[in-house]
N, CA, C and O atoms as a GROMACS GRO file, in nm:
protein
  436
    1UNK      N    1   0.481 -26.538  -0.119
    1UNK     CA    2   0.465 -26.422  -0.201
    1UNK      C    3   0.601 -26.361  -0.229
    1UNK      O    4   0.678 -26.342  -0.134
    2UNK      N    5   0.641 -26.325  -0.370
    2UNK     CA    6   0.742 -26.229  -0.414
    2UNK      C    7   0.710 -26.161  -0.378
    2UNK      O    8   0.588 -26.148  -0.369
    3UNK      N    9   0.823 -26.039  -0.319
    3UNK     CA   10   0.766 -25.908  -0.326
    3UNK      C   11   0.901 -25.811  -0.404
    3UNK      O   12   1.016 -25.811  -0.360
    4UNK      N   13   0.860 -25.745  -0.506
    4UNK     CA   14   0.945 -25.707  -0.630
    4UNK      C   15   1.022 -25.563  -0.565
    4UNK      O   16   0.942 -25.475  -0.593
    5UNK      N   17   1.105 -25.517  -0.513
    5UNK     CA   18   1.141 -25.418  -0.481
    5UNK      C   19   1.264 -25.386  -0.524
    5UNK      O   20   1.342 -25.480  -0.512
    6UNK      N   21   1.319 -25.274  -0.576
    6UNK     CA   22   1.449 -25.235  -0.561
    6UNK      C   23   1.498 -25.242  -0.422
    6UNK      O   24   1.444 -25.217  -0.314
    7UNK      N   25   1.639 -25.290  -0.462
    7UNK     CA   26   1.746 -25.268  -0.356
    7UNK      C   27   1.783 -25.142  -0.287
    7UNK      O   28   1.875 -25.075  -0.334
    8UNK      N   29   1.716 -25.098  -0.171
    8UNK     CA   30   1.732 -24.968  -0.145
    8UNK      C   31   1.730 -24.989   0.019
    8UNK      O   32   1.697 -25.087   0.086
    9UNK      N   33   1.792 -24.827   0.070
    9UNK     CA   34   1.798 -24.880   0.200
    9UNK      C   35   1.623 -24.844   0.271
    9UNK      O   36   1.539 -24.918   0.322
   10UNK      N   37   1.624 -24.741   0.252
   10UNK     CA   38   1.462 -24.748   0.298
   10UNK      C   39   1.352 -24.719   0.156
   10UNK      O   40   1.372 -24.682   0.041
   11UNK      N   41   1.238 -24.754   0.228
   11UNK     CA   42   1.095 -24.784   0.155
   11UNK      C   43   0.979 -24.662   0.180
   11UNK      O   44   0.972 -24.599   0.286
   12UNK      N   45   0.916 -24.648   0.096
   12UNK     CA   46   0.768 -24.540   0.132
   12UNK      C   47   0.674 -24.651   0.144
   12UNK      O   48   0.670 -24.758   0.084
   13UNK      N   49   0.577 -24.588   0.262
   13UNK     CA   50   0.489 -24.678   0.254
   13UNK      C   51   0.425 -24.719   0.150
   13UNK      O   52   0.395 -24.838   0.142
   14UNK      N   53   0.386 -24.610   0.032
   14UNK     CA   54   0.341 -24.639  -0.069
   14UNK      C   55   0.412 -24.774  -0.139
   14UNK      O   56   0.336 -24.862  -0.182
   15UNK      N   57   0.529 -24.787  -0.149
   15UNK     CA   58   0.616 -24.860  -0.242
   15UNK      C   59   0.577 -24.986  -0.149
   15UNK      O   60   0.529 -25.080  -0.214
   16UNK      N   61   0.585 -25.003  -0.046
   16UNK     CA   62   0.530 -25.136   0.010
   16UNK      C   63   0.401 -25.190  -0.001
   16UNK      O   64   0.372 -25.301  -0.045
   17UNK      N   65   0.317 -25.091   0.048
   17UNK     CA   66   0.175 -25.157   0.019
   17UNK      C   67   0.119 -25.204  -0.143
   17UNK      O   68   0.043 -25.297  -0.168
   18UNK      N   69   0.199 -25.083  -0.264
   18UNK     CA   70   0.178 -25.146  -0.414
   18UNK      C   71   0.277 -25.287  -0.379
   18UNK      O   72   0.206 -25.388  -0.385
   19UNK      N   73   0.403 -25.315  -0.350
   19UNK     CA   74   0.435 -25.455  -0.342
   19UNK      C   75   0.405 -25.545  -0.286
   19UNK      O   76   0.467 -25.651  -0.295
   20UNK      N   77   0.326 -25.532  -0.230
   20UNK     CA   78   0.238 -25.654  -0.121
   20UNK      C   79   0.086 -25.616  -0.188
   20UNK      O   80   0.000 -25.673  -0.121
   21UNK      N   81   0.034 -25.548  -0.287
   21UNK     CA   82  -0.089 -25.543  -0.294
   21UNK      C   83  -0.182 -25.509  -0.200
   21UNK      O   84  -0.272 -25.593  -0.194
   22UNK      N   85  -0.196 -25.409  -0.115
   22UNK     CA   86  -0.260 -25.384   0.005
   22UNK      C   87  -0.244 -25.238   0.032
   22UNK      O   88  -0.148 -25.169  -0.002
   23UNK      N   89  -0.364 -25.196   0.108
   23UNK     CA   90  -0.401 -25.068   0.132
   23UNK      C   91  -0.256 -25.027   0.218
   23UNK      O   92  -0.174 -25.110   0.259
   24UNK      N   93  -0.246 -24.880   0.234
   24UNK     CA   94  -0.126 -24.800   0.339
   24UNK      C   95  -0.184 -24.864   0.454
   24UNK      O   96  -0.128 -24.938   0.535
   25UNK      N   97  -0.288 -24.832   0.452
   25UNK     CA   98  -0.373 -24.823   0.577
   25UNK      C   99  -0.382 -24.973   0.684
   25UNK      O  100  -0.376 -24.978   0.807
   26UNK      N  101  -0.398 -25.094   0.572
   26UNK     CA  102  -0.319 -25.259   0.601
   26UNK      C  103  -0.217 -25.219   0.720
   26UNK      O  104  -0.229 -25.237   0.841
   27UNK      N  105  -0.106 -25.155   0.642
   27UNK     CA  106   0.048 -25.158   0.673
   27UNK      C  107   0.069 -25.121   0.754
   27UNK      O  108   0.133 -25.190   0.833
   28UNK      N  109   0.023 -24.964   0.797
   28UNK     CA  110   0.008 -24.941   0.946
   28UNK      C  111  -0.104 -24.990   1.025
   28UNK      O  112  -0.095 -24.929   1.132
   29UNK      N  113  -0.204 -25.066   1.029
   29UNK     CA  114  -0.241 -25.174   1.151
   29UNK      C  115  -0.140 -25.297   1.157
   29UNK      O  116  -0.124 -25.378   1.248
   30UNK      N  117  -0.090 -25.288   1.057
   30UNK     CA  118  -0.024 -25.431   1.113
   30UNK      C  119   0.106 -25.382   1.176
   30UNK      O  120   0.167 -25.470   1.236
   31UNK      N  121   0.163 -25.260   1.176
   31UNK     CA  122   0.255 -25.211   1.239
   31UNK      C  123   0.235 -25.190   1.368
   31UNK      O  124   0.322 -25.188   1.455
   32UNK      N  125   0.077 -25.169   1.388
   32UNK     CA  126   0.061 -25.092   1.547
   32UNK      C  127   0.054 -25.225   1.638
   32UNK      O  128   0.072 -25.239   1.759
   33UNK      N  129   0.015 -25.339   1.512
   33UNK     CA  130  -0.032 -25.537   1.626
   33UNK      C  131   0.082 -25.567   1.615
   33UNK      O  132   0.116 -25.600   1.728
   34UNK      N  133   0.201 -25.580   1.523
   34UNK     CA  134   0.310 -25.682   1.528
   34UNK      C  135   0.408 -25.557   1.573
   34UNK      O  136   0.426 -25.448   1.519
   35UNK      N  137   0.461 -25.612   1.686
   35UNK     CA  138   0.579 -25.570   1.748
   35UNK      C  139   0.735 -25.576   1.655
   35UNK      O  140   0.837 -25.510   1.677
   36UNK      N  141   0.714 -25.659   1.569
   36UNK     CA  142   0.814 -25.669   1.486
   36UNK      C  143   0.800 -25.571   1.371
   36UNK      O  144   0.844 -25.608   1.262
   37UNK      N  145   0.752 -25.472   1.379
   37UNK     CA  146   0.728 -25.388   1.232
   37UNK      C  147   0.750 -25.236   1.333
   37UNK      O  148   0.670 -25.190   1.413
   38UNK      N  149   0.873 -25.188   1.299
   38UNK     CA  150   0.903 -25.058   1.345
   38UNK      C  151   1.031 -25.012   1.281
   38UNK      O  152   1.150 -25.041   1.295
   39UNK      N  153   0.930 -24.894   1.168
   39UNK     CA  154   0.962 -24.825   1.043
   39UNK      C  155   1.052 -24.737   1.098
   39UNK      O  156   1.097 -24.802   1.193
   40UNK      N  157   1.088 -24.667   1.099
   40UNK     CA  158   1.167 -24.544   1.117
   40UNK      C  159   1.086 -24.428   1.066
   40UNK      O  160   1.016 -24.440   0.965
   41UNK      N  161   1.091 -24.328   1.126
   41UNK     CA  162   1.011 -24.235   1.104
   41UNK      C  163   1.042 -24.112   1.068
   41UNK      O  164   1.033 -24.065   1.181
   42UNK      N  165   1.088 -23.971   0.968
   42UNK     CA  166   1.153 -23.894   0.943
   42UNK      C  167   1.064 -23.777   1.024
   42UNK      O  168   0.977 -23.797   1.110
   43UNK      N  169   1.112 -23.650   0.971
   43UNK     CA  170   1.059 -23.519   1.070
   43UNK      C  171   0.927 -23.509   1.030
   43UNK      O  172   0.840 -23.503   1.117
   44UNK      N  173   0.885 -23.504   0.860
   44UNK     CA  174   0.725 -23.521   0.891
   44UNK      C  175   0.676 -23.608   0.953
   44UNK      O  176   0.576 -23.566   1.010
   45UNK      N  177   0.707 -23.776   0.986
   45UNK     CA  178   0.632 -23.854   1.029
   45UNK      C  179   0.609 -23.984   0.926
   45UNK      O  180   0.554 -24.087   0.964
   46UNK      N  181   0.653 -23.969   0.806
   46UNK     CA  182   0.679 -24.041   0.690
   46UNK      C  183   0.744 -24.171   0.728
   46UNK      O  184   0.855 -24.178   0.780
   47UNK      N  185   0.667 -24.277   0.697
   47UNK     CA  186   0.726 -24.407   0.772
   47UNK      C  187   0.857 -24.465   0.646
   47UNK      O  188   0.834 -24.470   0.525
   48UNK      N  189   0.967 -24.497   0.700
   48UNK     CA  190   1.058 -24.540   0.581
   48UNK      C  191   1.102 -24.682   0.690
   48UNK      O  192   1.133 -24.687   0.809
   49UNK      N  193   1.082 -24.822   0.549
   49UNK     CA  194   1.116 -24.949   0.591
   49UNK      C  195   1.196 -25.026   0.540
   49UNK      O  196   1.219 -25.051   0.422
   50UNK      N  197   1.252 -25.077   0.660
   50UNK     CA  198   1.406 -25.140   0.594
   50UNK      C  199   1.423 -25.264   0.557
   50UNK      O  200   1.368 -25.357   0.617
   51UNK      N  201   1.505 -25.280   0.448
   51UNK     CA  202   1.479 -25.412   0.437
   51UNK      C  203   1.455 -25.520   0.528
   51UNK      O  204   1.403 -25.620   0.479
   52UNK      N  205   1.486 -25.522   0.665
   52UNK     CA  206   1.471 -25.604   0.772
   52UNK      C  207   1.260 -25.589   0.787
   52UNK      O  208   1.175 -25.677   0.775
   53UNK      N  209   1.249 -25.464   0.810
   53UNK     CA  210   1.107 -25.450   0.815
   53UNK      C  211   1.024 -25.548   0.703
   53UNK      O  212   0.950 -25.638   0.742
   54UNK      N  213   1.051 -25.516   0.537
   54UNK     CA  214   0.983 -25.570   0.468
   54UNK      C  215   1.012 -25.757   0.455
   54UNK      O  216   0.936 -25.829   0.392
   55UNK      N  217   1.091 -25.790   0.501
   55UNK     CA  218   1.173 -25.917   0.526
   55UNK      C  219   1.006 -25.938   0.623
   55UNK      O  220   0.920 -26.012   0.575
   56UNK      N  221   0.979 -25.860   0.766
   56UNK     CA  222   0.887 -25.934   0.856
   56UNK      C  223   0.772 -25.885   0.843
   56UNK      O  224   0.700 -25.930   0.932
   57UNK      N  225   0.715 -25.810   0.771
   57UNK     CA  226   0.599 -25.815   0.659
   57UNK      C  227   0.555 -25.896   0.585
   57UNK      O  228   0.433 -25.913   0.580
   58UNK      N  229   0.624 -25.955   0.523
   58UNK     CA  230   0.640 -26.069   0.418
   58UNK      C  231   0.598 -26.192   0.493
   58UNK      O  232   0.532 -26.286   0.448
   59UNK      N  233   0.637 -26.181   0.592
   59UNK     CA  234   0.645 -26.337   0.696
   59UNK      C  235   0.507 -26.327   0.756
   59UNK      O  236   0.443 -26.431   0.767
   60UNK      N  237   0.432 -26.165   0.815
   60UNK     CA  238   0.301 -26.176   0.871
   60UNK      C  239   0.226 -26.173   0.755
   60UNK      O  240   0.114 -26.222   0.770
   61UNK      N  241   0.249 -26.135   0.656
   61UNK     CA  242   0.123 -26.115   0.481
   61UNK      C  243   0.188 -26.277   0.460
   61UNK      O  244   0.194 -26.285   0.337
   62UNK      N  245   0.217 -26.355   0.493
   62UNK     CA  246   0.213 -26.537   0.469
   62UNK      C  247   0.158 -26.598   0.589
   62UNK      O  248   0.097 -26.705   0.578
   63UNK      N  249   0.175 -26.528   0.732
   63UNK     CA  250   0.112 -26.599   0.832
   63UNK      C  251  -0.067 -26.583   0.795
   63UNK      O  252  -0.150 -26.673   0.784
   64UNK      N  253  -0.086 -26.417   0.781
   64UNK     CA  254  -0.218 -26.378   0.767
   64UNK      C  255  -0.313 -26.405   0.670
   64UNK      O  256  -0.416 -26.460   0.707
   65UNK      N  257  -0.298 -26.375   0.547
   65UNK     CA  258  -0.328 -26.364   0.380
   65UNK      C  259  -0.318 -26.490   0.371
   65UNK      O  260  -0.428 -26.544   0.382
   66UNK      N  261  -0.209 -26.580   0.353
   66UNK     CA  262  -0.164 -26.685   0.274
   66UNK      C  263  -0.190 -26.808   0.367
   66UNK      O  264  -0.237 -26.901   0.302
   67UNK      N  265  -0.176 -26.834   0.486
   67UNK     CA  266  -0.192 -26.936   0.588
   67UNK      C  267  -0.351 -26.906   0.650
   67UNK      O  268  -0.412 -27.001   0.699
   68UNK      N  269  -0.405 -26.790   0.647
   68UNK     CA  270  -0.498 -26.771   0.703
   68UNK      C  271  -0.488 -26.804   0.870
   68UNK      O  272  -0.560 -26.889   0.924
   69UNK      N  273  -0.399 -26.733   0.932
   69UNK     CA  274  -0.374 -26.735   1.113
   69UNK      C  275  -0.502 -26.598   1.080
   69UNK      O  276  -0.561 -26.562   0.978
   70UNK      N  277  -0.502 -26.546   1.244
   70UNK     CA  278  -0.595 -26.449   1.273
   70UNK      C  279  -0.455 -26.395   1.326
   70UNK      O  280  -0.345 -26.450   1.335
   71UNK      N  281  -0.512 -26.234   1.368
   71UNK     CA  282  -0.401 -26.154   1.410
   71UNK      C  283  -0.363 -26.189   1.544
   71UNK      O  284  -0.260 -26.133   1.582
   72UNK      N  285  -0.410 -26.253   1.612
   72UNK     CA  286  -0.350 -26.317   1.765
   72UNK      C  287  -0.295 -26.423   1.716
   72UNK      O  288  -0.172 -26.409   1.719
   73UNK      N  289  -0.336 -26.554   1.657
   73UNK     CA  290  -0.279 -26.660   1.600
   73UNK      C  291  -0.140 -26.646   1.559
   73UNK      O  292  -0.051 -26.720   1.602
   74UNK      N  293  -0.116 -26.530   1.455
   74UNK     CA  294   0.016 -26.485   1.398
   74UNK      C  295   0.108 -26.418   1.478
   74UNK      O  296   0.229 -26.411   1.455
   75UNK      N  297   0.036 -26.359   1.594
   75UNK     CA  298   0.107 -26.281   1.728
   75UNK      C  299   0.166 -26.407   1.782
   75UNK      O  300   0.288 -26.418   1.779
   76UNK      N  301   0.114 -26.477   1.818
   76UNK     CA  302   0.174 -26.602   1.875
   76UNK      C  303   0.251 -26.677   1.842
   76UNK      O  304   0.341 -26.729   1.908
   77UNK      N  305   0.225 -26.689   1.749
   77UNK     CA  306   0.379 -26.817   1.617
   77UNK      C  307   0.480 -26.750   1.591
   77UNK      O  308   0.591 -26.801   1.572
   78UNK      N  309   0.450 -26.595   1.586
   78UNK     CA  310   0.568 -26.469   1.594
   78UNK      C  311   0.688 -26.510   1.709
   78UNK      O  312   0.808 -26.529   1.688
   79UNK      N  313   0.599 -26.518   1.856
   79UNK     CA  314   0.670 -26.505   1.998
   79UNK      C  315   0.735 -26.634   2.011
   79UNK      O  316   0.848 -26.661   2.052
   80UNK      N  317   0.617 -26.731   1.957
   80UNK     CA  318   0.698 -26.862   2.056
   80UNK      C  319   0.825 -26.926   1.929
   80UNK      O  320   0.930 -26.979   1.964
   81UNK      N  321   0.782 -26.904   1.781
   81UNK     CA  322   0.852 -27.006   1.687
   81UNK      C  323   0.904 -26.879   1.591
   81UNK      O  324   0.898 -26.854   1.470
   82UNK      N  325   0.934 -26.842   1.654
   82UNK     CA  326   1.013 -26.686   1.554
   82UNK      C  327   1.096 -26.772   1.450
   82UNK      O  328   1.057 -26.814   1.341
   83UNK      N  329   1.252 -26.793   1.522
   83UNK     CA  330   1.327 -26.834   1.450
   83UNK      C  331   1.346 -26.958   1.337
   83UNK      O  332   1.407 -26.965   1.231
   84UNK      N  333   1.254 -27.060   1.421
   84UNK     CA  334   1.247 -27.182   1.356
   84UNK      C  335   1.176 -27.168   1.220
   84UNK      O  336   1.225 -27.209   1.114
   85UNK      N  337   1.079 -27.118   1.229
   85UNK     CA  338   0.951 -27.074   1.108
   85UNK      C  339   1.036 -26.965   1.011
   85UNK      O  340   1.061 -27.003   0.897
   86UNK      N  341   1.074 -26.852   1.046
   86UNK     CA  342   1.123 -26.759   0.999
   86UNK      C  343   1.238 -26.807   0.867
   86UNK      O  344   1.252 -26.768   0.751
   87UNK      N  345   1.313 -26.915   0.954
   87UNK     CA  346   1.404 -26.967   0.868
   87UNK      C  347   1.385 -27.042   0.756
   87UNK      O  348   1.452 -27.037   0.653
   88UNK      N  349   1.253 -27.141   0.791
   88UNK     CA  350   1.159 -27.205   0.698
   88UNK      C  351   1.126 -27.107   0.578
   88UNK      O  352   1.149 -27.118   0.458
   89UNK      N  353   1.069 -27.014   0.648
   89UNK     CA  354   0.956 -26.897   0.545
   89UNK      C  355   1.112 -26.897   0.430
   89UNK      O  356   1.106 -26.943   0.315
   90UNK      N  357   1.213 -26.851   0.475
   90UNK     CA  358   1.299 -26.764   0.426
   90UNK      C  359   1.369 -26.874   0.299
   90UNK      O  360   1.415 -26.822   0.198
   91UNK      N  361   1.372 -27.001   0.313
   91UNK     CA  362   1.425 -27.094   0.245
   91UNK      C  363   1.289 -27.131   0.183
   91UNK      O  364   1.301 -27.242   0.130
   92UNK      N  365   1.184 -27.091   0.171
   92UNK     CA  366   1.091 -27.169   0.047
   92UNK      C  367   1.082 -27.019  -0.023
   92UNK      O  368   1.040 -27.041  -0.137
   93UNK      N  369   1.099 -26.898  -0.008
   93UNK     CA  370   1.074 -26.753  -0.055
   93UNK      C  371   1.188 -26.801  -0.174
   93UNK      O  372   1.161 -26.806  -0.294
   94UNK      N  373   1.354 -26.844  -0.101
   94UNK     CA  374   1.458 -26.819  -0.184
   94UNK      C  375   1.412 -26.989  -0.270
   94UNK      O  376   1.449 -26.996  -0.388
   95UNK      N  377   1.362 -27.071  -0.232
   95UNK     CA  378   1.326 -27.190  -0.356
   95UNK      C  379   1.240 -27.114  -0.457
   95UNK      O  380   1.275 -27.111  -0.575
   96UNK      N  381   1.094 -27.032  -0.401
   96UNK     CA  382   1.033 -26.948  -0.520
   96UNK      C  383   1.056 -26.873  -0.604
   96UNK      O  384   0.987 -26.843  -0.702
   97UNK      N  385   1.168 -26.833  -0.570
   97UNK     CA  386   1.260 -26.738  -0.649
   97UNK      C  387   1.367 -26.822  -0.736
   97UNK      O  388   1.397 -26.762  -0.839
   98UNK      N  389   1.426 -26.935  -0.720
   98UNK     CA  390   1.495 -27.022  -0.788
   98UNK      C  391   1.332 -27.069  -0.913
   98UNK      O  392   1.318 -27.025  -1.027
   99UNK      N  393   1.268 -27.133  -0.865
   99UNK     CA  394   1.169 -27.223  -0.996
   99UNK      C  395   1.137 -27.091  -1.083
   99UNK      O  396   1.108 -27.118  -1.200
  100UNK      N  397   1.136 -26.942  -1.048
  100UNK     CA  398   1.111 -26.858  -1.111
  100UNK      C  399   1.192 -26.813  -1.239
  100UNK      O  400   1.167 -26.777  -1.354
  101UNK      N  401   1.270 -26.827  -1.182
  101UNK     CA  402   1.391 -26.759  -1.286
  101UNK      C  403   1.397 -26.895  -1.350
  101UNK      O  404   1.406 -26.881  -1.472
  102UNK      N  405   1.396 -27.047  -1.308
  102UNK     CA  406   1.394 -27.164  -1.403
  102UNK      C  407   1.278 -27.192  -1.510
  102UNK      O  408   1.277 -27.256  -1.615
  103UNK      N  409   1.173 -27.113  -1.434
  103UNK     CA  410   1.042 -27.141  -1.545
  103UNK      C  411   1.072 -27.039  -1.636
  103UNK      O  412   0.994 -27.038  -1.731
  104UNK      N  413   1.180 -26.932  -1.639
  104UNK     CA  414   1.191 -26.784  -1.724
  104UNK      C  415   1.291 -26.930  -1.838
  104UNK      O  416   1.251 -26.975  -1.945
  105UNK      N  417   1.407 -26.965  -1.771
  105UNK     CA  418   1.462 -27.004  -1.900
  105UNK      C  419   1.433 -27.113  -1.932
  105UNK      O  420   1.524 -27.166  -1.995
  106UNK      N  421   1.330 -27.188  -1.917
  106UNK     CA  422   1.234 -27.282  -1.979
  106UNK      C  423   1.186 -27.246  -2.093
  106UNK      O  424   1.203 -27.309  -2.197
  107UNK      N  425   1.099 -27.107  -2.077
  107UNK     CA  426   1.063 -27.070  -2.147
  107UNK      C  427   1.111 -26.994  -2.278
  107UNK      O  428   1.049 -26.977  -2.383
  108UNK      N  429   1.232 -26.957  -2.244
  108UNK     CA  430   1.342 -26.932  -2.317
  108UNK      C  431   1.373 -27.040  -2.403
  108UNK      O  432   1.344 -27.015  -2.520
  109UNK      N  433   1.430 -27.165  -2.381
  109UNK     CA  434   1.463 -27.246  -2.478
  109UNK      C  435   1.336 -27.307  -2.572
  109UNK      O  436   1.359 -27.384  -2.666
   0.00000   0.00000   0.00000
């Protein structure tokens, strides 16, 4: 999954859940199960996420949504194969993003 965001240092939850297509409400359960999702929080309580956050969002909305793991399943491939997978995820995201912009000037010529 793309997920279309400006370059910014932090995120509203709102702005994440419209870029991932998914309720607020998604975003914080999956914050309270994956140990890897911890927003920063301002004086109201307003969750703001950093690009590192939406980086491992992206990776559980492909373990969960897209691979179909269960939320222990994805807890687990998290702990034991973090890095190996992560690096995977991260090099077919940046290939999806290459055929993208190639199918744009395809279409162009």
């Amino acid at each position: 999954m793309i997920v279309d965001l400006p370059e910014k240092r932090y995120y509203g939850i709102g702005e994440v859940a419209k870029a991932f297509g998914v309720n607020t409400s998604l975003i914080r359960f999956w914050e309270k199960e994956f140990d890897a999702l911890k927003p920063k929080k301002n004086a109201k309580g307003n969750r703001k996420f950093t690009p590192e956050d939406i980086k491992n969002l992206q990776f559980i909305y492909h373990l969960v949504k897209e691979r179909g793991f269960t939320l222990e399943g994805a807890k687990t491939h998290l702990r034991e194969n973090k890095k190996k997978t992560l690096a995977n995820f991260e090099i077919i995201a940046k290939l999806e993003r290459i055929k993208i912009e190639l199918t744009k000037i395809k279409d162009q010529l």
